[in-house]
C-alpha positions as CSV (number, residue, x, y, z in Angstrom):
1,X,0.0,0.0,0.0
2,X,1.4,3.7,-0.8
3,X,1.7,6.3,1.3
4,X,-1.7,7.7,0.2
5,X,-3.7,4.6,-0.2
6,X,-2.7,4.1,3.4
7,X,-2.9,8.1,4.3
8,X,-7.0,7.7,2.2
9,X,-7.7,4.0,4.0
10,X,-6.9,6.0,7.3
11,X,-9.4,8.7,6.7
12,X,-12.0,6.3,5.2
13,X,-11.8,4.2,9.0
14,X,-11.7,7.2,10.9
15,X,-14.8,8.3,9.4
16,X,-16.5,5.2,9.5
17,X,-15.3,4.8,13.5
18,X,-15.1,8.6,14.6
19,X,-17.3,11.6,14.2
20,X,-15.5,14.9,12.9
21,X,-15.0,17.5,15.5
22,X,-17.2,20.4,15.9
23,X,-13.8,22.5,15.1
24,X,-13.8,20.7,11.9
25,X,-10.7,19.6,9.7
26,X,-8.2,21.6,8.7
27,X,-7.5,21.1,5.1
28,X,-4.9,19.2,3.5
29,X,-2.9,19.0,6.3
30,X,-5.2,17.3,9.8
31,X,-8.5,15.7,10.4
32,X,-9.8,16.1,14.0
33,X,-12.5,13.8,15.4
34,X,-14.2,12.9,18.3
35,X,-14.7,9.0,18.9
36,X,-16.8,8.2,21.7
37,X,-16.2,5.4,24.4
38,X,-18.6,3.0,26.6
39,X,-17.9,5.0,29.5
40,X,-19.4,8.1,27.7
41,X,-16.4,9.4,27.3
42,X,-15.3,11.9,23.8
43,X,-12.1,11.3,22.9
44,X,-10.8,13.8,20.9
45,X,-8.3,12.5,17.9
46,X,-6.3,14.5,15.6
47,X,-4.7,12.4,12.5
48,X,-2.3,14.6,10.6
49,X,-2.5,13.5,7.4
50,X,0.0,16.4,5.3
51,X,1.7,15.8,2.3
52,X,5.1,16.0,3.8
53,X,4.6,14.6,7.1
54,X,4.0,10.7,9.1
55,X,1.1,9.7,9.4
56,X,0.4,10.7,12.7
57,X,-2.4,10.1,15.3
58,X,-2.7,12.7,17.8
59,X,-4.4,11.6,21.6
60,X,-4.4,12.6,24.8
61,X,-1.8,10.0,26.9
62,X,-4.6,9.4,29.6
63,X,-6.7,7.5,27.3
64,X,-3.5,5.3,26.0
65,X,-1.5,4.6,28.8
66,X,-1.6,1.1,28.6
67,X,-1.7,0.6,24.6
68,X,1.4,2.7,25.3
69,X,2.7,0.2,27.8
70,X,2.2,-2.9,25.6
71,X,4.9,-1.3,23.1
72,X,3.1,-3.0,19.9
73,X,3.1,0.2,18.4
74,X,5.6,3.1,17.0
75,X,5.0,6.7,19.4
76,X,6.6,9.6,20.6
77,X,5.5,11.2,23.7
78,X,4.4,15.1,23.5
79,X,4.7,16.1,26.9
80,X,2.7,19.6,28.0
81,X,5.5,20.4,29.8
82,X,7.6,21.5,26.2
83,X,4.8,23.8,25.4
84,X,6.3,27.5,25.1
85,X,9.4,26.1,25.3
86,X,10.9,27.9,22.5
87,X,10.8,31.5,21.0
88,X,10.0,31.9,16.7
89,X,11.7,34.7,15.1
90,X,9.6,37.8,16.7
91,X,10.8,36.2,20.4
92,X,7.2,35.2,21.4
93,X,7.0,31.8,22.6
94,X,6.0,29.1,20.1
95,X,3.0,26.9,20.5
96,X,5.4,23.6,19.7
97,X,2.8,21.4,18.5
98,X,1.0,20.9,14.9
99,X,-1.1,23.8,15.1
100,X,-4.7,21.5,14.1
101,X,-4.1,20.8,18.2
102,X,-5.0,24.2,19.2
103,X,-8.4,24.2,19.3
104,X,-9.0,21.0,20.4
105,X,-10.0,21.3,24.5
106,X,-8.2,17.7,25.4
107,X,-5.7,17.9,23.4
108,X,-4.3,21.1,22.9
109,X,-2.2,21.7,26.4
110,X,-2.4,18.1,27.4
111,X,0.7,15.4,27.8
112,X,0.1,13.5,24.4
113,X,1.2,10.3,22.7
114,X,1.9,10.7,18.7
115,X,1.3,7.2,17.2
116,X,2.7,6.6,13.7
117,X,0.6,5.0,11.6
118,X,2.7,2.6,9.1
119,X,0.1,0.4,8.8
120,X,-3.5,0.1,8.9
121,X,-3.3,-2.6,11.4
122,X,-1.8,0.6,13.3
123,X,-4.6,2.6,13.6
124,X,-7.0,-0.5,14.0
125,X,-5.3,-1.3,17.2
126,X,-5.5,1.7,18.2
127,X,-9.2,2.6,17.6
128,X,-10.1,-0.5,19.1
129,X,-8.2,0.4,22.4
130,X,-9.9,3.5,22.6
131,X,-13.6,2.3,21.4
132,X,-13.1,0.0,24.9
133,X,-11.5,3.0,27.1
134,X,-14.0,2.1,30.0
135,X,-15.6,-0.5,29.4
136,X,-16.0,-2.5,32.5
């Protein structure tokens, strides 16, 4: 599969599995959705999905602290504590993060895991981790 056959297959599942956020998409560059769990719970997602960049699913560590633990899949952690850390050009403090995260309440000054999707199996796993975040 190609990097946009997988990039499209990725979009196609998280519409089918996720609702888009009221912020909406932005562009060519993220889709941000909410996928809801048994416990009632939205959890926000945010799939970057840019030309030049990974394919990269955005979440809030909370809800993946043990898919995290299991190690089966590539991540990065984004911890809240970098935000700010660094000054742009005009010396005001950068946000640090892709900026689709801004406007998204759980996710935008959280501590955040950054799963790269290589695979469909990828996001599969975890979509299914987070469609049972709760369930008793």
């Amino acid at each position: 599969m190609t990097r946009d056959e997988l990039r499209q297959a990725c979009i196609e599942r998280l519409d089918e599995r996720a609702m888009e956020h009221p912020s909406g998409h932005q562009g060519k560059l993220a889709a941000r959705y909410l996928l809801h769990t048994p416990s009632a719970d939205a959890v926000e997602l945010m799939f970057e999905k840019g030309p030049r960049s990974a394919l990269n699913l955005w979440v809030a560590e909370r809800f993946v602290d043990n898919l995290v633990a299991e190690g089966s899949l590539e991540y990065r952690h984004a911890p809240s504590s970098v935000l700010f850390a660094t000054k742009g050009a005009n010396g005001k403090r950068r946000y640090g993060r892709h900026s689709a995260l801004k406007v998204m309440n759980q996710l935008s000054h959280a501590d955040l895991v950054c799963f790269r999707i290589k695979k469909l199996a990828d996001l599969d796993r975890t979509l299914d981790h987070l469609s049972n975040y709760g369930a008793r």
